[in-house]
Biotite code that builds the C-alpha atoms (Angstrom):
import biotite.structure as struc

atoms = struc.array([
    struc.Atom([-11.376, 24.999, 18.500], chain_id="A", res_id=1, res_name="UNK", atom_name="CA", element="C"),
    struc.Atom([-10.785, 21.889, 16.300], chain_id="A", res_id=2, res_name="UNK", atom_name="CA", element="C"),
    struc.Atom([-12.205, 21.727, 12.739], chain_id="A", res_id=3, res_name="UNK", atom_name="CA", element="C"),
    struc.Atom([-12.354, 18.225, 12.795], chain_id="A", res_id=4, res_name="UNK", atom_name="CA", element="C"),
    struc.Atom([-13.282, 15.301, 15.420], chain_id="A", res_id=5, res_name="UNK", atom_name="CA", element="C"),
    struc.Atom([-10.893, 14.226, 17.676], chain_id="A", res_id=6, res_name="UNK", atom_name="CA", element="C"),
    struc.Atom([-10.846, 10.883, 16.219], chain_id="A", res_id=7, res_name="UNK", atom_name="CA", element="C"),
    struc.Atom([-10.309, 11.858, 13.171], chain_id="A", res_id=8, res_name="UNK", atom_name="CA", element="C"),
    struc.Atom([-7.072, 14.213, 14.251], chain_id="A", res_id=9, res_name="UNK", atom_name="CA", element="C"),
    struc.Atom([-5.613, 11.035, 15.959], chain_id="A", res_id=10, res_name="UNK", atom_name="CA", element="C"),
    struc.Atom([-5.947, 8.688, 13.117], chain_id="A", res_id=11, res_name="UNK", atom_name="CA", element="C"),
    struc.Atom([-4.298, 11.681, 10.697], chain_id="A", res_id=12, res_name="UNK", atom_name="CA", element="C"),
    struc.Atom([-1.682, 11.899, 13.164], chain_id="A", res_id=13, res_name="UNK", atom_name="CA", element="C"),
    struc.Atom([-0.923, 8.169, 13.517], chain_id="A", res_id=14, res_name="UNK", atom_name="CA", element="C"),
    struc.Atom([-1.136, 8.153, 9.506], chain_id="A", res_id=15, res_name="UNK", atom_name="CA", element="C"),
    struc.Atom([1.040, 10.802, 9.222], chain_id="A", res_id=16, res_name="UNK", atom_name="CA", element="C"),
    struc.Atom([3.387, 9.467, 11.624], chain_id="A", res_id=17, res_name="UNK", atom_name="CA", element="C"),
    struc.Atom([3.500, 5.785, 9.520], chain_id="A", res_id=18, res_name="UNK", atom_name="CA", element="C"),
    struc.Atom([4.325, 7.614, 6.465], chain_id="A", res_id=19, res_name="UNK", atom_name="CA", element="C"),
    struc.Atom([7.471, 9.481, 7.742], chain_id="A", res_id=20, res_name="UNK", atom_name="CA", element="C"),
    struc.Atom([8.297, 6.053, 9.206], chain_id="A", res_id=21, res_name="UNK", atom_name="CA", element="C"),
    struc.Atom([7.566, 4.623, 5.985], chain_id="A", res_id=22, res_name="UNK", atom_name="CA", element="C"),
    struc.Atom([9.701, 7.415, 4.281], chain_id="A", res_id=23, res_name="UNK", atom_name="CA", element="C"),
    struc.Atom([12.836, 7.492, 6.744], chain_id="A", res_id=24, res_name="UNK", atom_name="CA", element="C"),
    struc.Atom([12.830, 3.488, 5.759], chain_id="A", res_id=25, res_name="UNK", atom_name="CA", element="C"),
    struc.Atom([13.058, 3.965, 2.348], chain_id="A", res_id=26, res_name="UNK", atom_name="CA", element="C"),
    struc.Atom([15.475, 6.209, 2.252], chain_id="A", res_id=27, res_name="UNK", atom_name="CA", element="C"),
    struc.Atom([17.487, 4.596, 4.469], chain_id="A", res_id=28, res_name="UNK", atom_name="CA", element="C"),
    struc.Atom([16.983, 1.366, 1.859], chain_id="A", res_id=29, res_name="UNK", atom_name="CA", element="C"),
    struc.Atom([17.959, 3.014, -0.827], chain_id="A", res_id=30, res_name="UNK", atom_name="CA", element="C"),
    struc.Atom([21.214, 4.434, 0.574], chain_id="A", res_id=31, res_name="UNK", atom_name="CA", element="C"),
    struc.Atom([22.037, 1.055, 1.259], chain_id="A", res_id=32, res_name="UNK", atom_name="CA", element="C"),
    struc.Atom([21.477, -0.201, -2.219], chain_id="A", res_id=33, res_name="UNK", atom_name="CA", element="C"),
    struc.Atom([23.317, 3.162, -3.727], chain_id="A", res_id=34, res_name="UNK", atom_name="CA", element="C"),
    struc.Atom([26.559, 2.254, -1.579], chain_id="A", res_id=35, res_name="UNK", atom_name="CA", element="C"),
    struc.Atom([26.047, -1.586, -2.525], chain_id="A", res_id=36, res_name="UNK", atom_name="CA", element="C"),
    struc.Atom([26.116, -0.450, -6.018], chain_id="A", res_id=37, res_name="UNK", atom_name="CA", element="C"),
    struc.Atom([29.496, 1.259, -5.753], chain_id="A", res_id=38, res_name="UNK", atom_name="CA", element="C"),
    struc.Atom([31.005, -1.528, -4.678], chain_id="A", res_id=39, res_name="UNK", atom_name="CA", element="C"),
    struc.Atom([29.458, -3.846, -7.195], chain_id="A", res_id=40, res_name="UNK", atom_name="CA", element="C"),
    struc.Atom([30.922, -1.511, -10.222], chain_id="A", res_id=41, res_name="UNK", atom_name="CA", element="C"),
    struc.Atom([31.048, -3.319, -13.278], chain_id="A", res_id=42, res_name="UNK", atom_name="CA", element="C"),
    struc.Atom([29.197, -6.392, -12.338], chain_id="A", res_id=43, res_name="UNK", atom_name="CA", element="C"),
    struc.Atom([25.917, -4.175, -12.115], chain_id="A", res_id=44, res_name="UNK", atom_name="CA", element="C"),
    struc.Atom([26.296, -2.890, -15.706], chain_id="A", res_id=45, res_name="UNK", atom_name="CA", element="C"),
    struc.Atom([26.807, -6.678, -17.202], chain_id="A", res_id=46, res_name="UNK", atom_name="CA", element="C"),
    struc.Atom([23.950, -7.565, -14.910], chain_id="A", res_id=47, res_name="UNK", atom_name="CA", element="C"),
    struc.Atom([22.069, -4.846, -16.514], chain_id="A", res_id=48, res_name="UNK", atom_name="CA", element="C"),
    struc.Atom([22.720, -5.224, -19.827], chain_id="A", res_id=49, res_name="UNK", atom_name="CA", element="C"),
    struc.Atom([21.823, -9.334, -19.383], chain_id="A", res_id=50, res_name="UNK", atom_name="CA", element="C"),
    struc.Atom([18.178, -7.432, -18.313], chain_id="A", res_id=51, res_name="UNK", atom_name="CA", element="C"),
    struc.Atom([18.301, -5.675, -21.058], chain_id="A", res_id=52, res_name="UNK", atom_name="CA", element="C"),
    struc.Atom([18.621, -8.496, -23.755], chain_id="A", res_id=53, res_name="UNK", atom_name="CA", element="C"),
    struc.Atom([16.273, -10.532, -21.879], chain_id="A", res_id=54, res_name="UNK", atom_name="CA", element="C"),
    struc.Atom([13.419, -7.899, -22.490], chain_id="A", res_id=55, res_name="UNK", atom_name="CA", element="C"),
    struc.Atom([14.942, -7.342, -25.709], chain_id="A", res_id=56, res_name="UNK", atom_name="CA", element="C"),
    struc.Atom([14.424, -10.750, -26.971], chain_id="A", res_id=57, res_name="UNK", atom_name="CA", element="C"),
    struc.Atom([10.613, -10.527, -25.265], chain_id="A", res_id=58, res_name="UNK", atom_name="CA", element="C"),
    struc.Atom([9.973, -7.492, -27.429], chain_id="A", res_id=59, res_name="UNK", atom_name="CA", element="C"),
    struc.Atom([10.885, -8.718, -30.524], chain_id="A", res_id=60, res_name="UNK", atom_name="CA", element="C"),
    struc.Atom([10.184, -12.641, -30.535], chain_id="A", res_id=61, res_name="UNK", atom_name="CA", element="C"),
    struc.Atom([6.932, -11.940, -28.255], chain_id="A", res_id=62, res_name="UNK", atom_name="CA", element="C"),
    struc.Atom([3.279, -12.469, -29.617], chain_id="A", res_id=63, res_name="UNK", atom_name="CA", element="C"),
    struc.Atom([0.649, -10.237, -28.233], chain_id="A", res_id=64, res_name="UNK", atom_name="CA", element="C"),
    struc.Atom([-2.494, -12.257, -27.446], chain_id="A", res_id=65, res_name="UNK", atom_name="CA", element="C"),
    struc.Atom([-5.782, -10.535, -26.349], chain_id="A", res_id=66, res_name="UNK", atom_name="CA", element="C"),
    struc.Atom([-7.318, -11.949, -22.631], chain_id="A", res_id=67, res_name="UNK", atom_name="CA", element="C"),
    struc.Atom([-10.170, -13.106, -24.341], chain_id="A", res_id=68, res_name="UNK", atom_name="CA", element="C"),
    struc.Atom([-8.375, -15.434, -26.419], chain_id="A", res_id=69, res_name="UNK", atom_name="CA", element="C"),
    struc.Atom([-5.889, -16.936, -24.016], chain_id="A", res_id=70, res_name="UNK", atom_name="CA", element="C"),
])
């Protein structure tokens, strides 16, 4: 006998069915992007460290103003 309604079980199941879709995407995504970044080599790390100095430069030249004040 089922512990829950039947409606219930079937929108679990289609849930749980959209999240393995979900998942089988995403890993499927980021095997892509791992082989991409193989490829790319050394353009990724000067792309990287370009991120880097960009938040750098936010962290030490930014200002910190409260929401109330903006």
């Amino acid at each position: 006998m089922p512990r829950t309604h039947r409606e219930v079980s079937e929108q679990l199941d289609s849930f749980a069915r959209f999240s393995n879709d979900q998942f089988l995407d995403t890993v499927s995504l980021l095997a892509a992007l791992s082989t991409k970044l193989k490829a790319a080599d050394g353009s990724y790390a000067k792309a990287d460290q370009a991120a880097e100095a960009a938040l750098k430069s936010v962290l030490v030249s930014g200002r910190y103003v409260p929401s109330e004040d903006r």
